[in-house]
C-alpha positions in Angstrom: 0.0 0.0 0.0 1.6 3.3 -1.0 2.6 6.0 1.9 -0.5 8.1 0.4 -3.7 5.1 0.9 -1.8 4.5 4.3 -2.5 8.1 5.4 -6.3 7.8 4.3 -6.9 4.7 6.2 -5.8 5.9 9.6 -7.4 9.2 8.9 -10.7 7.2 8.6 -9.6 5.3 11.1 -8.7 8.1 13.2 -11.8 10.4 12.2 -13.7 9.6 15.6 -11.1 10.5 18.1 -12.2 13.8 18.5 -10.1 16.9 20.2 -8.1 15.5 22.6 -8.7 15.9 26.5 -7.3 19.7 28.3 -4.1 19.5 28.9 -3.5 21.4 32.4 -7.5 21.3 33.5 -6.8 21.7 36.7 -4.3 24.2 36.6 -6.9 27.0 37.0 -8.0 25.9 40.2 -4.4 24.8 41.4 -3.3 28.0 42.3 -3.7 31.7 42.4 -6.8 33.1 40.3 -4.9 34.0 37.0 -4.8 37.7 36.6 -2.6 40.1 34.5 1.1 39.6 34.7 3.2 42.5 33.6 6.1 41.5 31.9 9.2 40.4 34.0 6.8 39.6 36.8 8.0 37.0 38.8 5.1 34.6 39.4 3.8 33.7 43.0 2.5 30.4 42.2 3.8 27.6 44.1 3.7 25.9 40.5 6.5 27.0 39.2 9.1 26.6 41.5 8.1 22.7 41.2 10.4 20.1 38.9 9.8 19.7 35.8 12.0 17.0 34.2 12.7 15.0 30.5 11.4 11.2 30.6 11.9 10.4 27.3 13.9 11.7 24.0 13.2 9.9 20.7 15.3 10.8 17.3 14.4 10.9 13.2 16.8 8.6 11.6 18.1 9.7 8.1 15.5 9.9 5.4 16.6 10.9 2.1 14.9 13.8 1.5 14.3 12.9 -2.3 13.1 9.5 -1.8 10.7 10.7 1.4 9.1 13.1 -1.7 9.1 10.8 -4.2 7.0 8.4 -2.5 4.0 10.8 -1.8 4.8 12.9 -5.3 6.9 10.8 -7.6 9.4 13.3 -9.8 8.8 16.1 -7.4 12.7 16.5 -6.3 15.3 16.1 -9.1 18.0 16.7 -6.5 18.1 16.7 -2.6 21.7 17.7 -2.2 22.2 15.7 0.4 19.0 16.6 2.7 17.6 14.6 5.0 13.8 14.7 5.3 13.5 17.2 8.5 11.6 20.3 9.5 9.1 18.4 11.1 8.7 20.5 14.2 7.1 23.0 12.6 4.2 21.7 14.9 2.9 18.4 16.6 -0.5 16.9 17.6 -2.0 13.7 19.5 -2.8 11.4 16.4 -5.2 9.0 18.6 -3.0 6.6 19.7 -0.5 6.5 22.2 2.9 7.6 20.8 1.5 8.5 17.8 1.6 12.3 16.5 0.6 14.3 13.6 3.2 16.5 12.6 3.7 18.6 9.4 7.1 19.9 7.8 7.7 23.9 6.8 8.3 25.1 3.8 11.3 22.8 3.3 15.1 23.3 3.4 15.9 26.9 2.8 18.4 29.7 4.0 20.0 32.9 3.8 23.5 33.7 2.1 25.2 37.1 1.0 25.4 38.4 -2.1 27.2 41.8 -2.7 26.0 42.2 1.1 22.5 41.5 0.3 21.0 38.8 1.8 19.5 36.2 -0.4 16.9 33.6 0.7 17.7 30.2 -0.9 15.5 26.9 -1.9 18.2 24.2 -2.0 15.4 21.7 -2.9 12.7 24.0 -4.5 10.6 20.8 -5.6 10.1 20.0 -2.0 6.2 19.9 -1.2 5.3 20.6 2.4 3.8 17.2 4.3 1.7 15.8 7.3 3.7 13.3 8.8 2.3 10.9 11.3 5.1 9.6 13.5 5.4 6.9 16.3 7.8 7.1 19.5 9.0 3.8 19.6 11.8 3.9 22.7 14.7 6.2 21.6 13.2 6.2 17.6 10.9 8.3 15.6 8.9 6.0 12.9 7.6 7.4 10.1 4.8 5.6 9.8 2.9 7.7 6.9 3.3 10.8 4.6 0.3 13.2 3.2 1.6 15.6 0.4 0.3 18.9 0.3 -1.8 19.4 -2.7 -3.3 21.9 -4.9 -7.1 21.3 -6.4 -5.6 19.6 -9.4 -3.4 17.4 -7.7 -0.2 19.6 -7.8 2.6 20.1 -5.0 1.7 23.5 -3.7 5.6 24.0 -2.5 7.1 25.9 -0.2 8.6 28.7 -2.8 7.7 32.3 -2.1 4.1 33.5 -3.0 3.9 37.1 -4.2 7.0 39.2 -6.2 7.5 42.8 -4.0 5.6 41.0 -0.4 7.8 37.9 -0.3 11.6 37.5 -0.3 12.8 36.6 -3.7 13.3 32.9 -3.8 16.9 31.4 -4.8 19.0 28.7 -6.3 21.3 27.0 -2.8 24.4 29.4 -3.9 22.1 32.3 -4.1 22.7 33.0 -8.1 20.1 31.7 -9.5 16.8 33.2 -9.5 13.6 30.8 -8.8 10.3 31.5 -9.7 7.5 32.7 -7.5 4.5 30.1 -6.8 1.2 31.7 -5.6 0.2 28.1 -4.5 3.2 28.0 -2.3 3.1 27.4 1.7 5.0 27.9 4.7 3.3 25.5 7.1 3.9 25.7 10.6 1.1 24.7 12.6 -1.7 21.8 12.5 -4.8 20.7 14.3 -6.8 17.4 13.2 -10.7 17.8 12.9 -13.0 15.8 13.7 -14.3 14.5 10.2 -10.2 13.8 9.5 -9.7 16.8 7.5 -6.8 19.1 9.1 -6.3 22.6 9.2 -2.9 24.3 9.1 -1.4 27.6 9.4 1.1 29.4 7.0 3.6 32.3 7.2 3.1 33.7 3.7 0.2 35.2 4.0 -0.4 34.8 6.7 -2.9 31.7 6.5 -5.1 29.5 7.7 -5.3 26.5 5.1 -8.0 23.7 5.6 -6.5 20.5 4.1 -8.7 17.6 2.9 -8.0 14.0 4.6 -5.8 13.4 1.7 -4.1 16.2 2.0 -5.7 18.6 -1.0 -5.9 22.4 0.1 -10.1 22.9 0.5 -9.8 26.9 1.0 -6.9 29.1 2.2 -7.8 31.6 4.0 -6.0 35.6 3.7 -5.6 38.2 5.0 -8.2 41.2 3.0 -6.7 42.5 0.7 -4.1 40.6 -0.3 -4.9 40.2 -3.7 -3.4 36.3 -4.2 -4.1 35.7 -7.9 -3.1 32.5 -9.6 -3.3 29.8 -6.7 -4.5 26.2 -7.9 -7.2 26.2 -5.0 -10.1 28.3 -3.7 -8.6 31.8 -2.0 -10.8 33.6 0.4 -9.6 36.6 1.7 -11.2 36.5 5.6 -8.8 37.8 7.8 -7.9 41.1 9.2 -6.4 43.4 6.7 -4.0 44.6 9.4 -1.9 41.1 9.1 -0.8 42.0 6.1 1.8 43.9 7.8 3.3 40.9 9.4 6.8 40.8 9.7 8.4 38.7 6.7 8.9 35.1 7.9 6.8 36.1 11.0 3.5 35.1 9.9 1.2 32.6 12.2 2.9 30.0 13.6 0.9 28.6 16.2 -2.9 26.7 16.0 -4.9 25.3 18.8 -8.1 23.6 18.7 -10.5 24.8 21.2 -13.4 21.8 22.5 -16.3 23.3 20.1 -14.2 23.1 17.2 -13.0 27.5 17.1 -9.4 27.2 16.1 -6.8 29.9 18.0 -3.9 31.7 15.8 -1.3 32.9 16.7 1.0 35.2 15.0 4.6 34.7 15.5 6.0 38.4 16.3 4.6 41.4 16.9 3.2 43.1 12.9 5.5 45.8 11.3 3.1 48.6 12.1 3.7 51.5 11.8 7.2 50.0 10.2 9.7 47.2 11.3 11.7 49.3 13.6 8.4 49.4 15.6 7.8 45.7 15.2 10.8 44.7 16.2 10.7 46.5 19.3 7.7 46.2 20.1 6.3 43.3 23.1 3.0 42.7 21.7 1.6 40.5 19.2 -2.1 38.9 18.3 -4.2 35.4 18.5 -7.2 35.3 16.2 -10.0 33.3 16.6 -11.8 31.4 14.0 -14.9 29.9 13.7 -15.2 26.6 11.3 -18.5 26.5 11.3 -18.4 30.5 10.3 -15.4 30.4 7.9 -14.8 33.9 10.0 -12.5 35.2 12.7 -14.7 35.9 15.6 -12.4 37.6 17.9 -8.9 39.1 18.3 -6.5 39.6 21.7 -3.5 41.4 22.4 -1.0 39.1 23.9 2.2 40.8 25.8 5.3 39.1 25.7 7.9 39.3 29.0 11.2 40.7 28.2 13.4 39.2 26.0 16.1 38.5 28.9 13.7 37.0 30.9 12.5 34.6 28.6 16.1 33.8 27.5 19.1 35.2 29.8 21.5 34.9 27.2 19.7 37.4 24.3 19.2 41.0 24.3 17.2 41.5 21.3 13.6 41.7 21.7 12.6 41.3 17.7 14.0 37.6 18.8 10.9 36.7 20.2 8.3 34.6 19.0 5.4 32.5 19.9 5.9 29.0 17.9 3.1 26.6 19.7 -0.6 27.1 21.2 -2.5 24.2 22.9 -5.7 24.3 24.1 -6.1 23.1 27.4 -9.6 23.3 28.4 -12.6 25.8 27.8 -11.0 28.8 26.7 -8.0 28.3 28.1 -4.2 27.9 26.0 -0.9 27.1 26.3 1.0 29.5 24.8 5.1 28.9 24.1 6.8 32.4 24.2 10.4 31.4 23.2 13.8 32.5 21.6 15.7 29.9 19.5 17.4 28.7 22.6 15.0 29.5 25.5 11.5 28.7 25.7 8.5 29.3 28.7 4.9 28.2 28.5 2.1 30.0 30.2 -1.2 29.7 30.7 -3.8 32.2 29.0 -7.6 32.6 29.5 -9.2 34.2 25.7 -11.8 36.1 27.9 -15.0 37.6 26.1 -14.0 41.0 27.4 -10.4 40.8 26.2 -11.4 40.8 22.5 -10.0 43.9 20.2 -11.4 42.4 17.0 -12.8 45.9 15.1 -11.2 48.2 17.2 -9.1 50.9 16.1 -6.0 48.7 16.4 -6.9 47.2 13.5 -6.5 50.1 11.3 -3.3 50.3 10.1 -3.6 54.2 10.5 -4.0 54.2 13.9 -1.5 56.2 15.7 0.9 54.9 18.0 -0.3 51.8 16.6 -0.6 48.8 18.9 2.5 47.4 18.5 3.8 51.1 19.4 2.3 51.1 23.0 4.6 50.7 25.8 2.0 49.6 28.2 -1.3 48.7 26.0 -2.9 48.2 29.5 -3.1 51.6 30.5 -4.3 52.6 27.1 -7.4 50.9 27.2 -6.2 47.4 25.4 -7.5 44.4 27.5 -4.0 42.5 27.4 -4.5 38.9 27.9 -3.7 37.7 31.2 -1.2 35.0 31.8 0.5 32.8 34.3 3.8 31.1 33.5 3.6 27.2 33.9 7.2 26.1 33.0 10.4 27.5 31.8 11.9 24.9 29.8 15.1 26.6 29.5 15.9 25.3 33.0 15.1 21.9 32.6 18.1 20.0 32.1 17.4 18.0 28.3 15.5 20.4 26.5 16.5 21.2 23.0 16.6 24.7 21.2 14.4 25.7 18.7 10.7 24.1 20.1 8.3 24.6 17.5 5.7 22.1 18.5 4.1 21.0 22.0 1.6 18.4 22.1 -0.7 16.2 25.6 0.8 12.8 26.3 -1.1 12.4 29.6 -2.6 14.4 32.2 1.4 15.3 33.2 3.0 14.7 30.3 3.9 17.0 27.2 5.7 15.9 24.0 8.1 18.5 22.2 9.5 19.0 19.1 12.4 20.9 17.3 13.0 22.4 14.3 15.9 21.2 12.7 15.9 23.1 9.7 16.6 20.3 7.6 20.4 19.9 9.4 20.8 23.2 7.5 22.6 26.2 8.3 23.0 29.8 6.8 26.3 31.1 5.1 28.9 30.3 2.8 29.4 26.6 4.5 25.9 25.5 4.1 27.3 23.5 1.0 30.2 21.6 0.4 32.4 22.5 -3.2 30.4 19.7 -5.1 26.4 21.7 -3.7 25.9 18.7 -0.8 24.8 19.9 2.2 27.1 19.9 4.9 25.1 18.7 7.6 24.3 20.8 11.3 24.0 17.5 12.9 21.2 19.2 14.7 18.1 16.0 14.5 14.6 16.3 15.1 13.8 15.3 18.2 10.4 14.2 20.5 11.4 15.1 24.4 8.7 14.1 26.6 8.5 16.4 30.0 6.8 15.4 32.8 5.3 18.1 34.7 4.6 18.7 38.0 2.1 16.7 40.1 -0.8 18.3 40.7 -2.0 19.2 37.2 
């Protein structure tokens, strides 16, 4: 049976298992009522001066990139350069059985290189479609068990190749001197959610996105930002979102997706937007979750979520445009897990979406507004209802933890599976490639570290 009629039996098989049960239910109840924390705060919750320790770390083997591709698309990589199939922590979720995950790749193997002192992004294996990946954790081993390309609505690769000339970076050849085309079909997947009739939904960067993907993996409806104006895509566009994301930062666009118990779907975008400019962006502490109704096709509501200061969620960096959220997980009525992390430092706290905390229409949404959101040093005493929060765990300080989590998935009622980014074992720079164009590998792997978290939860 190929990789592709695997994938469609177990998501039939899988269709009845439903969101899975809240991670961190109790939590709300454990400990102090969660109220807003300014940034820096130290928390007084007994919580999180409790152990939180590593049980388990399973590693991806090598996969040739090129045969991985060729089994769900046949001719879609001519050469892999050397890549291993990677990128799979771009995001992570329960897949019904235990050890098993649903996990989808990024865009694909790509980097930056100089040129005349211009930066250059680079597609080493432009071919390379995007992919859910279901995975098992069999003792110190990932399995692959199957592979779901990524599909237009005739059947093509979408790819992970930049979308729109003047918006997106310029896509390149691995050395940078080669031009690439543009693909409006293209996607930069980085988070995924299962629902309940075994379709998936799945966030992008381009746009930024929210794709629902069929059961065998053909893109339904993408869902933009208004007025984006993406013409050409192979698959139905509806432009649904906020107009103000289209100032997300490039490469910043959502990263995280939850999926709350009656079905809404939480994004999250990965840094603060560019308004008024990137200098603002960058500086600023403040970024946005969207909610989204499936049964609406709408985004019903909008928060401002507050980031603490970069050198409290990482020690060792001083620059606050370093920042991002990369994984939200509902766990329980309204209530997310939301990763605020660097790439060496992450921190997970707890976040009620209340009713009265939603900005959605407000003047922060018009990109004229001035100071702009994003501008405001303390939103709260402007009027913004800031999301509260309450930190759970800093997973910097637990001994074990890799760099770069992009995914965070329930185990058990204590237990929380994570996953790195790899970057396809690639690096940026000169180096990235040997003499001959093979990749000269990181040796970074992607790797599921279960964390056990304090009793009580």
């Amino acid at each position: 049976m190929s990789p592709q009629a695997t994938g469609r039996h177990y998501v039939h098989r899988l269709a009845a298992a439903g969101v899975p049960l809240a991670v961190l239910a109790a939590l709300a109840t454990a400990g102090p009522a969660a109220g807003a924390q300014a940034p820096g705060a130290r928390s007084a919750d007994p919580y999180v001066t409790r152990t939180a320790t590593v049980t388990r770390t399973a590693t991806l083997g090598d996969i040739p990139l090129g045969a991985f591709s060729d089994a769900q698309l046949p001719g879609t990589v001519a050469d892999d350069r050397g890549v291993d199939l990677g990128g799979l922590g771009s995001d992570i979720y329960p897949a019904g059985r235990e050890g098993e995950f649903w996990t989808v790749t990024d865009r694909g193997p790509n980097g930056q290189l100089k040129v005349n002192g211009t930066k250059r992004r680079t597609f080493p294996v432009p071919g390379f479609d995007p992919a859910i990946v279901r995975i098992r954790v069999v003792g110190d081993k990932v399995k692959v068990l199957d592979a779901i390309a990524v599909t237009t609505s005739s059947g093509k690769p979408v790819t992970g190749l930049s979308n729109q000339q003047g918006r997106d970076e310029p896509p390149y050849s691995y050395d940078a001197r080669t031009p690439l085309s543009y693909d409006p079909d293209g996607l930069d997947t980085e988070g995924i959610v299962r629902a309940a009739d075994g379709s998936f939904w799945l966030v992008d960067e381009y746009g930024p996105s929210l794709v629902h993907v069929s059961a065998r993996g053909k893109v339904r409806t993408r869902y933009v930002p208004k007025g984006l104006n993406l013409t050409g895509a192979d698959y139905p566009v509806v432009e649904a979102l906020p107009s103000v994301l289209s100032h997300r930062k490039t490469n910043r666009g959502f990263e995280g997706l939850a999926q709350l118990p009656g079905g809404d779907l939480v994004l999250a975008v990965q840094s603060p937007l560019s308004l008024p400019d990137a200098k603002a962006g960058d500086a600023s502490l403040t970024t946005r979750l969207l909610r989204f109704s499936t049964k609406r096709k709408a985004v019903t509501a909008e928060y401002a979520y507050r980031f603490d200061p970069v050198d409290v969620v990482d020690p060792s960096e001083d620059d606050t445009s370093e920042l991002k959220i990369s994984s939200v997980v509902a766990v329980g009525g309204n209530r997310l897990l939301v990763e605020e992390r660097t790439d060496k430092a992450a921190r997970l706290q707890l976040v009620d979406l209340g009713s009265r905390a939603n900005i959605l229409g407000d003047r922060w949404d018009d990109d004229t507004t001035s100071p702009s959101l994003e501008q405001l040093q303390d939103p709260a005493a402007s009027g913004v209802p800031v999301l509260s929060k309450r930190l759970v765990v800093d997973l910097g300080k637990v001994s074990g933890v890799p760099g770069k989590i992009e995914g965070i998935a329930r185990v058990d009622h204590d237990t929380l599976a994570l996953v790195n980014d790899n970057d396809f074992g690639m690096t940026d720079g000169a180096d990235a490639f040997d003499a001959q164009g093979r990749l000269v590998d990181s040796g970074v792997e992607t790797t599921v570290t279960y964390v056990r978290l304090p009793r009580g939860v």
